[in-house]
C-alpha positions in Angstrom: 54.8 50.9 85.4 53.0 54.6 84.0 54.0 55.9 81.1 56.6 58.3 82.4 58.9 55.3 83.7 58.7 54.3 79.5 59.7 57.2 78.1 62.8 57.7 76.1 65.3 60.1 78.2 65.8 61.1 74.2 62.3 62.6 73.4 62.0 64.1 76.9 64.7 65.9 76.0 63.6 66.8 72.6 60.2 68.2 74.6 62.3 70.5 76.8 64.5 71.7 74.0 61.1 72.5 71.9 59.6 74.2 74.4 62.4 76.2 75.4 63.3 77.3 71.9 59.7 78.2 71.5 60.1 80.4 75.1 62.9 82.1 73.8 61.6 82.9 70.3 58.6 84.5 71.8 60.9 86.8 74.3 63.0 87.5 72.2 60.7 88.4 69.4 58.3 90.4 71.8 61.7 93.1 72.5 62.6 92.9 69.1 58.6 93.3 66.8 57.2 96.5 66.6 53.7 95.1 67.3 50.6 95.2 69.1 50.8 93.0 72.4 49.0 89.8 72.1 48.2 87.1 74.3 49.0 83.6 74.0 45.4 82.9 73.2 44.9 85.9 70.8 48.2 84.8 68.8 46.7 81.4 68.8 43.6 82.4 67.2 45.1 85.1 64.8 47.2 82.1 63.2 44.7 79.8 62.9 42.3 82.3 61.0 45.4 83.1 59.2 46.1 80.0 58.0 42.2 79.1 57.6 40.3 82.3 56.0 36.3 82.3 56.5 36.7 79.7 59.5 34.4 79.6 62.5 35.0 80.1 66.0 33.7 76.5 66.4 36.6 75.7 64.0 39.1 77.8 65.6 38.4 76.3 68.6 38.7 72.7 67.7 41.8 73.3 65.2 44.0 75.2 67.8 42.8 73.3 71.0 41.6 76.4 72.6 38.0 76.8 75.1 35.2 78.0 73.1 34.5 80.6 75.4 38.5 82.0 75.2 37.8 81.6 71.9 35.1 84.1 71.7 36.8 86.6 74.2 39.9 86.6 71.6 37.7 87.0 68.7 35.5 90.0 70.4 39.3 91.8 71.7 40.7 90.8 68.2 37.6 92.5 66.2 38.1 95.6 68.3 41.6 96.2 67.1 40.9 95.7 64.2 42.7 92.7 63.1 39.6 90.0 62.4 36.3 90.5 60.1 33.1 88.7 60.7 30.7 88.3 58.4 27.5 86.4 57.4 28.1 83.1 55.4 26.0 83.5 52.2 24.9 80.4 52.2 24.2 79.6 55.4 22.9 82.8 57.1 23.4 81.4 60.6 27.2 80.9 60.0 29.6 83.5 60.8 32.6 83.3 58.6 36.0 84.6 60.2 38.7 86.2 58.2 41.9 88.3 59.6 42.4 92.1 57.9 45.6 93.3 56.0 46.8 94.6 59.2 46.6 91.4 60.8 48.5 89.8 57.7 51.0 92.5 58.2 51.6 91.5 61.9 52.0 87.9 61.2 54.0 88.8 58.8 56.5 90.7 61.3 55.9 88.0 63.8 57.2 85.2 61.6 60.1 87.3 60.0 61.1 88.0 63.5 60.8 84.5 64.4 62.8 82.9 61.3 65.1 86.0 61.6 66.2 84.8 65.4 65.9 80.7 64.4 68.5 81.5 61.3 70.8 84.1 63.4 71.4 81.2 65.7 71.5 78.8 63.3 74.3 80.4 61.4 76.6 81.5 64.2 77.3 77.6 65.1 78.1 75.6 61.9 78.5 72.2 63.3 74.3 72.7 63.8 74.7 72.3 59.8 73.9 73.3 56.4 70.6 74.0 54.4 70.1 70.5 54.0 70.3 69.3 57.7 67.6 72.4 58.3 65.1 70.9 55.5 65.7 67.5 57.1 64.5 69.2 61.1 61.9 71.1 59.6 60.3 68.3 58.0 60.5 66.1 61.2 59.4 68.8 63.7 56.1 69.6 61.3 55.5 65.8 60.8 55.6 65.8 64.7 53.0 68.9 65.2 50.5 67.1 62.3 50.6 64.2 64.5 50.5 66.0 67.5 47.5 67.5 66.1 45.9 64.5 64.8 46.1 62.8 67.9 44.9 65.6 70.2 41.8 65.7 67.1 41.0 62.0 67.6 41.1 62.4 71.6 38.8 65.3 71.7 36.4 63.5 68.8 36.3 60.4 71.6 36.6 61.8 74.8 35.5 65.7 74.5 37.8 69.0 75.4 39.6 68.7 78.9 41.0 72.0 80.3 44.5 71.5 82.2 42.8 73.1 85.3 39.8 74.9 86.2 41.4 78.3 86.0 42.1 78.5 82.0 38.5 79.1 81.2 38.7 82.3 84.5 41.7 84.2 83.0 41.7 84.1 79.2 44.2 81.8 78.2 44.9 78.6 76.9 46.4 76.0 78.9 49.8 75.8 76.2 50.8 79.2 77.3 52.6 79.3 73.5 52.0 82.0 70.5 
């Protein structure tokens, strides 16, 4: 018996609903933000640095579970629009330190308005979903599920090293999630 004849019909349905919620946010929000085109992997990386000011591209690349060398395409494009800043560590000078610009702040900050703006339109229209509390209670279960996600795909790659999804992810760019 493989693990797929053990799973719960309930979290492979939880899976399919994530990931198509995600789909749809990022459609939806690409129509509807007035920004700069980005792909999965660039997103990726602009959020981690976001969330992680003066990080490395070794750290970016470990935290977000992208290829190094996607990692360093991203930053180079990212750079050139001027949405990242590299500079020097000033106490190690063999460091480079990674931190985004005010106008990448300002396009997370549309992204993630545009994303909570379509999550609470849909929200609201069906009130048997529920109220501010029920939403608390979802939010703190689905980011209790990414930590763990995290921490697990963390203590894989500490024991068993970085496996790409197919040979092709480290050709074209992008990360193997295909998610913003």
């Amino acid at each position: 018996m493989d693990a797929a004849d053990r799973t719960d019909p309930a979290f492979t349905a939880l899976a399919e609903v994530i990931i198509d919620i995600a789909r749809e946010i990022q459609l939806r929000a690409a129509e509807h933000t007035p920004v700069v085109p980005l792909t999965p992997t660039q997103g990726q990386v602009m959020r981690y640095v976001h969330r992680h000011p003066g990080c490395s591209a070794s750290d970016i690349a470990d935290g977000a579970g992208l290829q190094r060398t996607n990692v360093s395409t991203a930053l180079r494009e990212l750079r050139a629009r001027g949405y990242l800043t590299s500079l020097r560590d000033e106490q190690d000078g063999r460091a480079i330190r990674i931190s985004a610009t005010r106008l990448s702040d300002d396009t997370i900050s549309k992204l993630t308005d545009s994303w909570a703006g379509l999550l609470e339109s849909a929200w609201t229209v069906q009130p048997a979903v529920g109220d501010a509390s029920t939403l608390a209670v979802v939010a703190d279960a689905l980011e209790g599920l990414r930590d763990r996600l995290s921490a697990d795909r963390s203590a894989d790659r500490a024991t068993k090293g970085f496996l790409s999804a197919t040979p092709s992810d480290a050709d074209d760019g992008e990360d193997s999630s295909g998610q913003i």
